[in-house]
Steps between C-alpha positions, in 0.01 A plus 500: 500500500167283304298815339712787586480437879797628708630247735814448705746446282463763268446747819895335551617569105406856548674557821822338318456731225410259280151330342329192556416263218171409429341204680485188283139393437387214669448192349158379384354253741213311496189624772523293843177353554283731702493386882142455637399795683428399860218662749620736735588272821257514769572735824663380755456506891170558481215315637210356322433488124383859491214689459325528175490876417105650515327516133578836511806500604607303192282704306722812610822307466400358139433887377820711684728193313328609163665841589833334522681538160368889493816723543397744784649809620403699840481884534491645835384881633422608842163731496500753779128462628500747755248712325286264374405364847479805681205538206403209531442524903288797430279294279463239820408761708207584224387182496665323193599173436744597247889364608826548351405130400324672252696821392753214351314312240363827388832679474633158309184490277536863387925424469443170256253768282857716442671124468281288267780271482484410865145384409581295215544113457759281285577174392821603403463535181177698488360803723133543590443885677161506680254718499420513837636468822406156646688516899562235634514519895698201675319418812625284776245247625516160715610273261724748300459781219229559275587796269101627401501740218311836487364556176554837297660613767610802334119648468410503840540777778697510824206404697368227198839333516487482913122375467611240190858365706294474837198268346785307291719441817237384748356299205793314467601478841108317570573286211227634249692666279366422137727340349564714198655785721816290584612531117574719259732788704686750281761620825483371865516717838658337799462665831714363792460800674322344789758258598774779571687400237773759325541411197399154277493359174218359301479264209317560249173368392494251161389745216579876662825676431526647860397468871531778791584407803417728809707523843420628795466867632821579657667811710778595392740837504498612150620822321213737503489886417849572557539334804407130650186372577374231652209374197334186428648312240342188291704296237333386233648241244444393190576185333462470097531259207841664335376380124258721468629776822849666510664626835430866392138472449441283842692749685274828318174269561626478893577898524158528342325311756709695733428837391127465500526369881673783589229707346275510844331847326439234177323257718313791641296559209411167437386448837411801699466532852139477614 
């Protein structure tokens, strides 16, 4: 077939035993004029003109489509959480304000330090690795999703990273966020697990080579020390810009993430009860 291409009638030489001849190459032609390209045609049976999206609405809708033509790939792990909330009830009952909410970005801050290239940006032709840690933290409010960024991330505590993501979130959720903390992200968290949701994905953010999305807690029966167990399981999945992130590294960056979660006696030092 045209270029070397196997089609049906050389699939029907072979089976006779015998071989196809090569396809004759088609004749020169001159271009047919290009058609006009016409707009996509309007809905139908709807009623109305329809609504003009909100300002930001369009602004989120003119930013995921810049994400568009960046080849993706997702990486999935389940995290068995039991421990971690059984510590982290103890720290309720001492008075703390510190969530699981919190143990994530941490363990994800500490897991991009072993994976620089998770925290990198490219234009596909150059890569940029930051110094820091810049999280950005996708936060739902009435109109849609602001994603405010936390700044150095990586050099603040368990209890400075709560403090920081608390006064960014109700800043931006009261509409006085300054406007300089809703650019500049180096990786995204997004935590659905509120909304009872098992597992999502997220897109990622113009300019980062990876978002996290967080499920819900779940029960489930698992395999546990030699026997079966009924644990607490969360999925996390990442999403990442394949030029500059291979399959191996997102799924070693996930495990990461996953190990240190896991790690309730980790989490202990950093943030001791009492």
């Amino acid at each position: 077939g045209p270029g070397g291409r196997i089609v049906e009638r050389d699939v029907r030489a072979a089976a006779e035993g015998g071989v196809a001849a090569p396809a004759a190459a088609p004749a020169s032609a001159a271009p047919a004029p290009s058609a006009p390209v016409a707009a996509p045609p309007a809905p139908t049976n709807v009623a109305g003109e329809g609504e003009v999206m909100s300002r930001m609405r369009q602004t989120i809708a003119r930013r995921l489509t810049e994400t568009t033509s960046v080849p993706t790939f997702t990486v999935t792990q389940a995290v068995d959480m039991t421990d971690l909330l059984a510590y982290r009830a103890q720290l309720k009952a001492a008075g703390s304000k510190i969530s699981v909410t919190d143990f994530v970005p941490v363990a994800v801050v500490h897991a991009l330090g072993e994976f620089p290239m998770l925290n990198a940006s490219t234009d596909g032709v150059k890569v940029w690795k930051h110094e820091h840690v810049h999280l950005g933290v996708a936060v739902s409010v009435p109109d849609g999703l602001l994603v405010p960024v936390i700044r150095e991330a990586d050099m603040l505590s368990v209890k400075g990273l709560h403090d920081k993501t608390v006064e960014t979130v109700v800043a931006a959720r009261d509409g006085s966020l300054a406007l300089d903390l809703l650019t500049g992200s180096t990786f995204s968290v997004s935590n659905m697990g509120m909304f009872g949701v098992e597992q999502f994905t997220a897109i990622i953010n113009p300019g980062e080579a990876g978002i996290l999305a967080v499920s819900s807690v779940i029960e489930e029966v698992r395999p546990y020390a030699g026997g079966m167990a009924i644990r607490k399981m969360m999925r996390i999945t990442l999403t990442a810009d394949h030029r500059i992130v291979d399959g191996a590294m997102g799924a070693e960056f996930v495990n990461a993430v996953k190990r240190r979660l896991e790690d309730a006696d980790g989490f202990r030092n950093q943030v001791p009860v009492g």
